[in-house]
PDB file of N, H, CA, C and O in Angstrom:
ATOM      1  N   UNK A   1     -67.282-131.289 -41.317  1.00  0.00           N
ATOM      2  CA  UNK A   1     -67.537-132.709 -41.437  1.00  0.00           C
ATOM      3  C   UNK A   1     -66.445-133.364 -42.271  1.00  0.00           C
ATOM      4  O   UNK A   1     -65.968-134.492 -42.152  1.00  0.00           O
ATOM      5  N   UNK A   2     -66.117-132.277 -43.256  1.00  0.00           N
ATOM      6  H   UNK A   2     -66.504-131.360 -43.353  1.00  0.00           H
ATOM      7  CA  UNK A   2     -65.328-133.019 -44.479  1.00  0.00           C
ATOM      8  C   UNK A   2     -63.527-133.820 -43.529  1.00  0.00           C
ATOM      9  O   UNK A   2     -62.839-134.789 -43.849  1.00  0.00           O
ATOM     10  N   UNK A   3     -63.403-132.901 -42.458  1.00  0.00           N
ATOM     11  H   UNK A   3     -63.962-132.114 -42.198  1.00  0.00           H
ATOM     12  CA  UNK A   3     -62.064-132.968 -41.745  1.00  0.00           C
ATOM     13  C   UNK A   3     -62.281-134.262 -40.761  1.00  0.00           C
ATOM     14  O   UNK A   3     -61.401-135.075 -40.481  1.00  0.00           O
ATOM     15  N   UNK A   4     -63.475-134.282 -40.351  1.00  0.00           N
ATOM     16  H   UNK A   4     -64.191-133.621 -40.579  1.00  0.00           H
ATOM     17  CA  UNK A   4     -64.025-135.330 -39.426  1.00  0.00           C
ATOM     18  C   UNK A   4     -63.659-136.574 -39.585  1.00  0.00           C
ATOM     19  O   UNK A   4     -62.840-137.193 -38.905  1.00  0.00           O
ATOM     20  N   UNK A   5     -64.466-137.063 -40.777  1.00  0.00           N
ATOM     21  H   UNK A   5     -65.131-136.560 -41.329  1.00  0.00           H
ATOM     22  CA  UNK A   5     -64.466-138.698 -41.338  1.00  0.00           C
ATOM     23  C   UNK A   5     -63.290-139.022 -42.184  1.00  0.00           C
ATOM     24  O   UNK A   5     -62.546-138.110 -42.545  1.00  0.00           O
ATOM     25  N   UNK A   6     -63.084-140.160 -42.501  1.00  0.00           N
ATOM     26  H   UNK A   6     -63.688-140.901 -42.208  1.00  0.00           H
ATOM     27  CA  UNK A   6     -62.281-140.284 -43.860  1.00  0.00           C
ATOM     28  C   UNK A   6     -62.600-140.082 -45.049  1.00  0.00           C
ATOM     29  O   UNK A   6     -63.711-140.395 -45.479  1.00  0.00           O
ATOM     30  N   UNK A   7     -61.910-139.666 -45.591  1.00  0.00           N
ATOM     31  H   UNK A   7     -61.008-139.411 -45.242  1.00  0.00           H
ATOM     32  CA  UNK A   7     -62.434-139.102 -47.324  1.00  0.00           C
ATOM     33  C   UNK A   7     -63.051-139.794 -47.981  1.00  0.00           C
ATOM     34  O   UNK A   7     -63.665-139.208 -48.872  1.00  0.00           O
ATOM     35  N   UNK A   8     -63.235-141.432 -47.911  1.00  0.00           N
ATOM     36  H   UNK A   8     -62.736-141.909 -47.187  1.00  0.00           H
ATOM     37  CA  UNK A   8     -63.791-142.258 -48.851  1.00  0.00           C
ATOM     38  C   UNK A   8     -65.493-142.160 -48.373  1.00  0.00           C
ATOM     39  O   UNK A   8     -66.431-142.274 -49.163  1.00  0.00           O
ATOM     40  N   UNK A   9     -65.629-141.891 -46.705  1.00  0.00           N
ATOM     41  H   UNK A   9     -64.868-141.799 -46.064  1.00  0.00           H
ATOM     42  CA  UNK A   9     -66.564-142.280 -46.455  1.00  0.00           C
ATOM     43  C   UNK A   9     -67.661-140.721 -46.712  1.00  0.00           C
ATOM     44  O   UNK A   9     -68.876-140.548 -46.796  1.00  0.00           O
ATOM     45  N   UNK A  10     -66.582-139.916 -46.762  1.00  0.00           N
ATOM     46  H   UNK A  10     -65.594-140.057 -46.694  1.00  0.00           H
ATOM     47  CA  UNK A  10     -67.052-138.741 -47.086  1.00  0.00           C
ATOM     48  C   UNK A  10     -67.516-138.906 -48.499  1.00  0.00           C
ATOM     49  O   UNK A  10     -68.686-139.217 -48.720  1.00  0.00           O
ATOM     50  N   UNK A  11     -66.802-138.748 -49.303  1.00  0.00           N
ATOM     51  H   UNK A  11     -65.851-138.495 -49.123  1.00  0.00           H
ATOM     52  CA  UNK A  11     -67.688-139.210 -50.419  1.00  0.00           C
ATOM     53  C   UNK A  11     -68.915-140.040 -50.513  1.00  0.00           C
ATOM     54  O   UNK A  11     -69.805-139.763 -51.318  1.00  0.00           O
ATOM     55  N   UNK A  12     -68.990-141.245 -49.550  1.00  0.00           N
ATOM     56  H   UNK A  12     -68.267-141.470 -48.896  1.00  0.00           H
ATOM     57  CA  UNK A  12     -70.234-141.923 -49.836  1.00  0.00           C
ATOM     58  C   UNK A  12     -71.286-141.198 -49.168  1.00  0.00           C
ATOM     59  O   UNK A  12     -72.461-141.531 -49.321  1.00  0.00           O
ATOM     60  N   UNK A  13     -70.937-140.207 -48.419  1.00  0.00           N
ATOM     61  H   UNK A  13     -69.983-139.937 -48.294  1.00  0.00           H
ATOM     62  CA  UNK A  13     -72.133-138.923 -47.849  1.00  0.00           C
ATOM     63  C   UNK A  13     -72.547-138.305 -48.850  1.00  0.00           C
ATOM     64  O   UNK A  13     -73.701-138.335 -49.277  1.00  0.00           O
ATOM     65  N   UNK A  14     -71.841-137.838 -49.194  1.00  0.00           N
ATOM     66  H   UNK A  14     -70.903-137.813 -48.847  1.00  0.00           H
ATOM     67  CA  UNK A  14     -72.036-136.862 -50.215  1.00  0.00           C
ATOM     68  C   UNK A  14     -72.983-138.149 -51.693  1.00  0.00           C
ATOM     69  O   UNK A  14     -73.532-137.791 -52.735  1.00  0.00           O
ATOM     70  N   UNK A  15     -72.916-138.689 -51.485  1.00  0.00           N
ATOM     71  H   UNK A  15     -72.470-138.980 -50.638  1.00  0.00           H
ATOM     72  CA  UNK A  15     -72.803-139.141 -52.748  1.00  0.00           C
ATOM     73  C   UNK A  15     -74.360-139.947 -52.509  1.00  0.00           C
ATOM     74  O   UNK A  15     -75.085-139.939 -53.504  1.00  0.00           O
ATOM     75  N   UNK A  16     -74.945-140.685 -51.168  1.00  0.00           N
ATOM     76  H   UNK A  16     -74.356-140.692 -50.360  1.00  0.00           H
ATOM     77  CA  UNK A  16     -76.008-140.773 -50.593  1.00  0.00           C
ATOM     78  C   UNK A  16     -77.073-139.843 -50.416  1.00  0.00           C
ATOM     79  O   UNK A  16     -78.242-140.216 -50.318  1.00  0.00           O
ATOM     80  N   UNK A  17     -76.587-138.196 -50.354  1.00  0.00           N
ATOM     81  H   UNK A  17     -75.638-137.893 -50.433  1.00  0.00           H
ATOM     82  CA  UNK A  17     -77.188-137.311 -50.398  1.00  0.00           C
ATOM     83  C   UNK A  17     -77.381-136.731 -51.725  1.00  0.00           C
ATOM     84  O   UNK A  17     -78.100-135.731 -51.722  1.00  0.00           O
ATOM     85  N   UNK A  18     -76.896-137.123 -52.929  1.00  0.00           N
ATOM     86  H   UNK A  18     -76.312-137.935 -52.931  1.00  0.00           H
ATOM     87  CA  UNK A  18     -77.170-136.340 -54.532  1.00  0.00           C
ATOM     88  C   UNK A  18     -78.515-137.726 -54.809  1.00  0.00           C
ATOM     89  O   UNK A  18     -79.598-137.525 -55.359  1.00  0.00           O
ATOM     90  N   UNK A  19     -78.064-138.980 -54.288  1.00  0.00           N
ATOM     91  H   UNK A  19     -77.184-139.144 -53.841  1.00  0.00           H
ATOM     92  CA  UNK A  19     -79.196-139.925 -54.669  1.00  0.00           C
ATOM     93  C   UNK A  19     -80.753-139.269 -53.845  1.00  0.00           C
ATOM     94  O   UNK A  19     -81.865-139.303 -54.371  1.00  0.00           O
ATOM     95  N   UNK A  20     -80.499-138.810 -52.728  1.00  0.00           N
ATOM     96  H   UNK A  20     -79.595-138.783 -52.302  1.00  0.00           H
ATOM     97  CA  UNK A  20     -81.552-138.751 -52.335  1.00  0.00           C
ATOM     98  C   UNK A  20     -82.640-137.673 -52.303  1.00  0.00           C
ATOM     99  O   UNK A  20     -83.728-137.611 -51.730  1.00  0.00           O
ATOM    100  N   UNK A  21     -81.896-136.752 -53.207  1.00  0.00           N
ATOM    101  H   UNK A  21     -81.012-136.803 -53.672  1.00  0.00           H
ATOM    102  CA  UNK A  21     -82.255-135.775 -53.765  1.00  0.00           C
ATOM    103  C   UNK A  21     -82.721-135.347 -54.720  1.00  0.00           C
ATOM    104  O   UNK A  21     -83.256-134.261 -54.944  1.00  0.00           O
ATOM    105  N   UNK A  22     -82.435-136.643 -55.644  1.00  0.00           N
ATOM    106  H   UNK A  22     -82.000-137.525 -55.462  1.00  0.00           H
ATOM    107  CA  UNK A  22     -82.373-136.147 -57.137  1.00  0.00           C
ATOM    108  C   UNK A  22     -83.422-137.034 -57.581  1.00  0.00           C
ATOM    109  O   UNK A  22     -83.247-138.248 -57.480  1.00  0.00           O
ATOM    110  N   UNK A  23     -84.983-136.354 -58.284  1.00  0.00           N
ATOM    111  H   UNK A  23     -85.125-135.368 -58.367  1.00  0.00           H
ATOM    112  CA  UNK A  23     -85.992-137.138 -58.545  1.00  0.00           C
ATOM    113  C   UNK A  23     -85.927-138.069 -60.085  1.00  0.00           C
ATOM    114  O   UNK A  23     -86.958-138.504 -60.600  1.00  0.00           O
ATOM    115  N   UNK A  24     -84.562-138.273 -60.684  1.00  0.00           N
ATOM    116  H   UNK A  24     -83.725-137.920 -60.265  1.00  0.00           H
ATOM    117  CA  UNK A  24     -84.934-138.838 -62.060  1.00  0.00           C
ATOM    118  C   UNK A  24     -83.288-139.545 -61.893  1.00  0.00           C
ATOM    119  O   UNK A  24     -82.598-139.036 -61.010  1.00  0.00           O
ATOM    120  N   UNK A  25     -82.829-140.388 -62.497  1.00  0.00           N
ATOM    121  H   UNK A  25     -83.389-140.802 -63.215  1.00  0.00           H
ATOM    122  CA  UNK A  25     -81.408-141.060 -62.625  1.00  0.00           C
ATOM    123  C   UNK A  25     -80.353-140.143 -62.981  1.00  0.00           C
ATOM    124  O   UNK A  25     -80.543-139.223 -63.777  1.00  0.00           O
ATOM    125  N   UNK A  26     -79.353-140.343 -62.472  1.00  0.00           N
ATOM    126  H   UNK A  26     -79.198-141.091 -61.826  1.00  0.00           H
ATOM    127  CA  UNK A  26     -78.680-139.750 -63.103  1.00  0.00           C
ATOM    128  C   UNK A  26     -77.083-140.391 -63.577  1.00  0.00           C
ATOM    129  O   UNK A  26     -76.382-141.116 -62.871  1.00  0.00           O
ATOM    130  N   UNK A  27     -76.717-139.838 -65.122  1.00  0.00           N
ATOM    131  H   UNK A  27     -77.286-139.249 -65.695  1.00  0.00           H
ATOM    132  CA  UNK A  27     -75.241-141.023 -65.632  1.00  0.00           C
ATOM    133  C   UNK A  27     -73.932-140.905 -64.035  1.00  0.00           C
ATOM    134  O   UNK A  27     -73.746-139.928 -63.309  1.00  0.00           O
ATOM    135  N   UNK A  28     -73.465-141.869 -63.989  1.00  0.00           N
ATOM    136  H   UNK A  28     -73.617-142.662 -64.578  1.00  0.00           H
ATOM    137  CA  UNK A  28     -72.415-142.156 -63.128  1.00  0.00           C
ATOM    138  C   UNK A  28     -71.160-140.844 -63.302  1.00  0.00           C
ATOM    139  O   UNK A  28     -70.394-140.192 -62.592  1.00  0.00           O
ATOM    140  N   UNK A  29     -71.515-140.971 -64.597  1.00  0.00           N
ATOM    141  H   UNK A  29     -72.137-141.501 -65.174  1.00  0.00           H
ATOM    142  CA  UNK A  29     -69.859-139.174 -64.877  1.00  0.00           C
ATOM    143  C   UNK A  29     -70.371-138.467 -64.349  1.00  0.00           C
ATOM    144  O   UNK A  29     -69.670-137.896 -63.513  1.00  0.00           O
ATOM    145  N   UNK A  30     -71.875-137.999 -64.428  1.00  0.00           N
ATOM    146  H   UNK A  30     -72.443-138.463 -65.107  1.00  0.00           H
ATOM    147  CA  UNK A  30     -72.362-136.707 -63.352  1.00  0.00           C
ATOM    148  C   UNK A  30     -71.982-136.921 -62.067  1.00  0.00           C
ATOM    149  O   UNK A  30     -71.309-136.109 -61.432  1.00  0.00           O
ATOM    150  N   UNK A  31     -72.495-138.306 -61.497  1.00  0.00           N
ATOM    151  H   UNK A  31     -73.041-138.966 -62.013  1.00  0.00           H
ATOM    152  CA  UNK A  31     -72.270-138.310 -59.850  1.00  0.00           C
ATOM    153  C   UNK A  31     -71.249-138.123 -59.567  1.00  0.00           C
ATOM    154  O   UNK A  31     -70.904-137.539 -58.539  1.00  0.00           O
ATOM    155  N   UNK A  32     -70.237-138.755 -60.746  1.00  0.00           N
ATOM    156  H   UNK A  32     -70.517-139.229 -61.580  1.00  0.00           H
ATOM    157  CA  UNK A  32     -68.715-138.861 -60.208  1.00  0.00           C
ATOM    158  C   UNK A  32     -68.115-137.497 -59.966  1.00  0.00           C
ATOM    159  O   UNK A  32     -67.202-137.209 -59.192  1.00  0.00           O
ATOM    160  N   UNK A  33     -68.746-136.776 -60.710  1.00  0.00           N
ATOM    161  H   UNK A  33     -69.487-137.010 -61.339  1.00  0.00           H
ATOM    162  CA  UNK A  33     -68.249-134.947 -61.077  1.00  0.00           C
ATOM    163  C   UNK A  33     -68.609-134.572 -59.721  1.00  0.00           C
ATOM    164  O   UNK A  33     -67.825-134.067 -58.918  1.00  0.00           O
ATOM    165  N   UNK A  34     -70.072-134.893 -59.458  1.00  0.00           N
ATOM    166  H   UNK A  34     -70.710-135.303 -60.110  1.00  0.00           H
ATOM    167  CA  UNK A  34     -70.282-133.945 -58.559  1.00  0.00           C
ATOM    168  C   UNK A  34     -69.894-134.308 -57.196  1.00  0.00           C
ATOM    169  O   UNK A  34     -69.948-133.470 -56.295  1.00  0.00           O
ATOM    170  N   UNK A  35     -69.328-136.063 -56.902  1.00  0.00           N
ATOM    171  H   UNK A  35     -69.285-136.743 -57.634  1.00  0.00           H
ATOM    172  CA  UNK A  35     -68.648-136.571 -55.469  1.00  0.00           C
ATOM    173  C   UNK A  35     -67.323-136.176 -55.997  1.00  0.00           C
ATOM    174  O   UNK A  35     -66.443-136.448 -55.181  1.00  0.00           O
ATOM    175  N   UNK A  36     -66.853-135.599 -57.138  1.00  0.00           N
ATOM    176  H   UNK A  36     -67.567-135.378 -57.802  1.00  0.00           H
ATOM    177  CA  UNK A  36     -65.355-135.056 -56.820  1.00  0.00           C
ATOM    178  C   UNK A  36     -64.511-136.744 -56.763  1.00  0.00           C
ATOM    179  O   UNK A  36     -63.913-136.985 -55.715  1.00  0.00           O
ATOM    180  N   UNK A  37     -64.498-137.445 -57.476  1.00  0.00           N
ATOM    181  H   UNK A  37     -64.984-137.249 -58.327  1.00  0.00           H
ATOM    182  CA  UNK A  37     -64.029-138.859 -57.649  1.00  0.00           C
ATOM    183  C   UNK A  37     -64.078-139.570 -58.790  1.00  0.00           C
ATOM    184  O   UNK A  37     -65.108-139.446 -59.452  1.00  0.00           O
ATOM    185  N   UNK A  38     -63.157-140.347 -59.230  1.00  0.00           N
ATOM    186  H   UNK A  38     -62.320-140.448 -58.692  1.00  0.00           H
ATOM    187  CA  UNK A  38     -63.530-141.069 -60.401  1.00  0.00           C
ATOM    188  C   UNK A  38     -64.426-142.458 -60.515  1.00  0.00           C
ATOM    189  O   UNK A  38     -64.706-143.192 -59.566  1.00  0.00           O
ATOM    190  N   UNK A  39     -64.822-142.652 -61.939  1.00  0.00           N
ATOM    191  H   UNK A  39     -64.595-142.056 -62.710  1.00  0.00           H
ATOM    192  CA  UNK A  39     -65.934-143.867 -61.927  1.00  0.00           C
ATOM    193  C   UNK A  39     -65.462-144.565 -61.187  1.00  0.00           C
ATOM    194  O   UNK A  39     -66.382-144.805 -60.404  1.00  0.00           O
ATOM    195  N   UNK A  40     -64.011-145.466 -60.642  1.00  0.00           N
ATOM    196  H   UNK A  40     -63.264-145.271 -61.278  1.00  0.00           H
ATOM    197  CA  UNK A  40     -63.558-146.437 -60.430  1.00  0.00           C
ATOM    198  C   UNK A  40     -63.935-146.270 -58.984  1.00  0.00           C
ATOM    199  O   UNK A  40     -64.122-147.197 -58.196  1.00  0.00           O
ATOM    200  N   UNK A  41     -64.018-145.083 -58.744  1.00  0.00           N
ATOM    201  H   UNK A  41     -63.865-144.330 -59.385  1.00  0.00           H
ATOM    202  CA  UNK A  41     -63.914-145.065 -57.102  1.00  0.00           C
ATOM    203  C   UNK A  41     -65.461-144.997 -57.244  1.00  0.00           C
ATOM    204  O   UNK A  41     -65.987-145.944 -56.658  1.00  0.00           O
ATOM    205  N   UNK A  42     -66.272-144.234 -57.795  1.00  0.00           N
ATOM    206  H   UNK A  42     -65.845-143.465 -58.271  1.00  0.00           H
ATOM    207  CA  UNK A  42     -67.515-144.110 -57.460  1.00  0.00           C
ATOM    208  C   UNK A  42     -68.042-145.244 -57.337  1.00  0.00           C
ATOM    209  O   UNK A  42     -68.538-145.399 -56.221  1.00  0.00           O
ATOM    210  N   UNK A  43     -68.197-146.551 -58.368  1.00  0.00           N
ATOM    211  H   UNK A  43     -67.794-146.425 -59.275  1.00  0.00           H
ATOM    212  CA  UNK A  43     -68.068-147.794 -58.441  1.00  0.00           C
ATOM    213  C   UNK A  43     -67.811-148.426 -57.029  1.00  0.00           C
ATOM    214  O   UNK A  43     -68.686-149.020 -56.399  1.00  0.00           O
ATOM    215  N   UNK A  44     -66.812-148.282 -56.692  1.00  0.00           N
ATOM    216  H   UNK A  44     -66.101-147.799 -57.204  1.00  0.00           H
ATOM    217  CA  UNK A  44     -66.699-148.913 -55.668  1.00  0.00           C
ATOM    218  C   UNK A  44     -67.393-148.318 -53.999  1.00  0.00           C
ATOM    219  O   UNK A  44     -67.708-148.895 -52.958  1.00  0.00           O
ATOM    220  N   UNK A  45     -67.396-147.327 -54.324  1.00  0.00           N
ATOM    221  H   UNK A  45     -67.140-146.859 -55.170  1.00  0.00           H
ATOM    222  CA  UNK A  45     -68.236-146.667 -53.159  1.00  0.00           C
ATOM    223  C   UNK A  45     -69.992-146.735 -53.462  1.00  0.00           C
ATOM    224  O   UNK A  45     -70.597-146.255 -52.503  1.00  0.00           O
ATOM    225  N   UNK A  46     -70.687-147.103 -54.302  1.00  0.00           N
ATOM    226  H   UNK A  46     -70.196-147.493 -55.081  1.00  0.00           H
ATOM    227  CA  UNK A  46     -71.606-147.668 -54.467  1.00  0.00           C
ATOM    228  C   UNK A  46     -71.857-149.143 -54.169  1.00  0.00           C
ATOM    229  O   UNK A  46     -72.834-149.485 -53.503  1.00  0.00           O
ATOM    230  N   UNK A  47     -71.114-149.880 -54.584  1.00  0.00           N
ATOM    231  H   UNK A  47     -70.321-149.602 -55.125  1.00  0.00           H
ATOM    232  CA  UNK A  47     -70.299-151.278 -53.939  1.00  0.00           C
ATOM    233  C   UNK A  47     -70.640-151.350 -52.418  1.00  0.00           C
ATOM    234  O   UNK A  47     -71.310-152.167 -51.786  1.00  0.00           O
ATOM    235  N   UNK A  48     -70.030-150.344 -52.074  1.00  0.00           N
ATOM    236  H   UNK A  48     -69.486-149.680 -52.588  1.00  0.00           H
ATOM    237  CA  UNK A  48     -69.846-150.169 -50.324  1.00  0.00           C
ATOM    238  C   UNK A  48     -70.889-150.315 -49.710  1.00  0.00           C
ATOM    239  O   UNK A  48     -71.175-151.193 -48.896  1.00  0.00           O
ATOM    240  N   UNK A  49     -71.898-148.886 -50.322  1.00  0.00           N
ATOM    241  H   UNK A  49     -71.665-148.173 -50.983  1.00  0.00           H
ATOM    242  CA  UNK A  49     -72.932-148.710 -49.742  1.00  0.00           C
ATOM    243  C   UNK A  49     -74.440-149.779 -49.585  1.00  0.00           C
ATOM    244  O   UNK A  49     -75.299-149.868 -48.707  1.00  0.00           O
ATOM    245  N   UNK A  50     -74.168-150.665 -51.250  1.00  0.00           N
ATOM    246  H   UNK A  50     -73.471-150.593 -51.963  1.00  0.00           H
ATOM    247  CA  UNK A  50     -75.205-151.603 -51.351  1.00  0.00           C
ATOM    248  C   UNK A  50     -75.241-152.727 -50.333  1.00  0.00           C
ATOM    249  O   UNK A  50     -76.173-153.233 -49.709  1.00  0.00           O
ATOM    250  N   UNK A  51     -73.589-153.023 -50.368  1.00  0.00           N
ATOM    251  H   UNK A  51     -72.832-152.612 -50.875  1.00  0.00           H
ATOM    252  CA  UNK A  51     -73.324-154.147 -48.962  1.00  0.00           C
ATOM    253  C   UNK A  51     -73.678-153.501 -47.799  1.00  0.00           C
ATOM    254  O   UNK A  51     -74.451-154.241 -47.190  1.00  0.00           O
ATOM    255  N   UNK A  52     -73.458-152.325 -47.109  1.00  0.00           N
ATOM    256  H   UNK A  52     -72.830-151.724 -47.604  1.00  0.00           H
ATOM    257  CA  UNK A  52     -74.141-152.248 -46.286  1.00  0.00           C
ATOM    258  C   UNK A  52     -75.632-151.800 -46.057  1.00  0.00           C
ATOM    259  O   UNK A  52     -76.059-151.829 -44.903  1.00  0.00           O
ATOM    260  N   UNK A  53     -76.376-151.425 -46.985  1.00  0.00           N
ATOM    261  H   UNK A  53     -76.030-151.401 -47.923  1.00  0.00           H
ATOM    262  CA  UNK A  53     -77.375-151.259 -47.028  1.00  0.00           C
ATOM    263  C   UNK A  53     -78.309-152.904 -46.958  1.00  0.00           C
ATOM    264  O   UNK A  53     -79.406-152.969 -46.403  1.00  0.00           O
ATOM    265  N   UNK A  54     -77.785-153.862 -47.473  1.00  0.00           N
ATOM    266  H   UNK A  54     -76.894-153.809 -47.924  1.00  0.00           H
ATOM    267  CA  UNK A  54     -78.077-155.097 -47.786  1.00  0.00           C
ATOM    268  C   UNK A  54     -78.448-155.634 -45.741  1.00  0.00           C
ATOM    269  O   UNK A  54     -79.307-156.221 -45.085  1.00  0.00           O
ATOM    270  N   UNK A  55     -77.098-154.911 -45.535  1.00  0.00           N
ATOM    271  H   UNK A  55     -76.400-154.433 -46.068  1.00  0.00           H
ATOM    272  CA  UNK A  55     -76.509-155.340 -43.917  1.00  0.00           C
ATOM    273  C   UNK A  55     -77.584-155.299 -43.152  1.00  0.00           C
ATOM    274  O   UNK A  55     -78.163-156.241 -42.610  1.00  0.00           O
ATOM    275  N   UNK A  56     -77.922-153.748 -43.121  1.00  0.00           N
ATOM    276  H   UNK A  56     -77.452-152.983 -43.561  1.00  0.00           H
ATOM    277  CA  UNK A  56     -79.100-152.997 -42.206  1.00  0.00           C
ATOM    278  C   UNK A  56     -80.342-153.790 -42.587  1.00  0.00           C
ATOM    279  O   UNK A  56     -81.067-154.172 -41.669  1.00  0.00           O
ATOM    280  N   UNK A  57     -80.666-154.079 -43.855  1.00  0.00           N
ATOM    281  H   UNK A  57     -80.077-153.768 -44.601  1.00  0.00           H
ATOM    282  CA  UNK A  57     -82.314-154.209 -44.035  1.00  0.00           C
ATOM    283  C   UNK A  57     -82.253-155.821 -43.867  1.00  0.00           C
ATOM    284  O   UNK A  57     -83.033-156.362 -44.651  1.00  0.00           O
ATOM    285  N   UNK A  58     -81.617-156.628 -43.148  1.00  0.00           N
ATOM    286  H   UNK A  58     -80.983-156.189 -42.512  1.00  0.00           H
ATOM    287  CA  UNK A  58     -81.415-158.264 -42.783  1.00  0.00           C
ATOM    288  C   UNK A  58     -81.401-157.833 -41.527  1.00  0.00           C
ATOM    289  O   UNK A  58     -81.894-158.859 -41.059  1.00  0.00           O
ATOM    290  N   UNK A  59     -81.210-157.032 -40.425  1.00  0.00           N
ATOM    291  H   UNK A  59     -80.810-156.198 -40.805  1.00  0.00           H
ATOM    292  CA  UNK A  59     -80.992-157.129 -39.301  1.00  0.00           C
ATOM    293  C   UNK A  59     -82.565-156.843 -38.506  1.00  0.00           C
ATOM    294  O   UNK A  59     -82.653-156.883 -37.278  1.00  0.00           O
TER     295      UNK A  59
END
């Protein structure tokens, strides 16, 4: 999969799947550790996902 998509969007897989997994919050340095990315990017790939999540649940 990882060769498949583009890397950014790969990360927001990965990074959709630690949220949806994980029953209590967790700090942004963990997620960032564990999507392999920094805050700035994680940040913004959370960014990503809220706009389109926003997208889907209006349609």
């Amino acid at each position: 999969m990882k060769n498949i998509i583009p890397a950014s969007e790969y990360c927001q897989l990965k990074l959709l799947n630690l949220l949806f997994f994980e029953e209590s919050p967790i700090p942004k340095k963990e997620a960032a550790n564990f999507v392999e990315c920094s805050i700035n990017t994680l940040n913004a790939d959370i960014e990503t996902l809220n706009t389109t999540i926003r997208m889907i649940s209006l349609t």
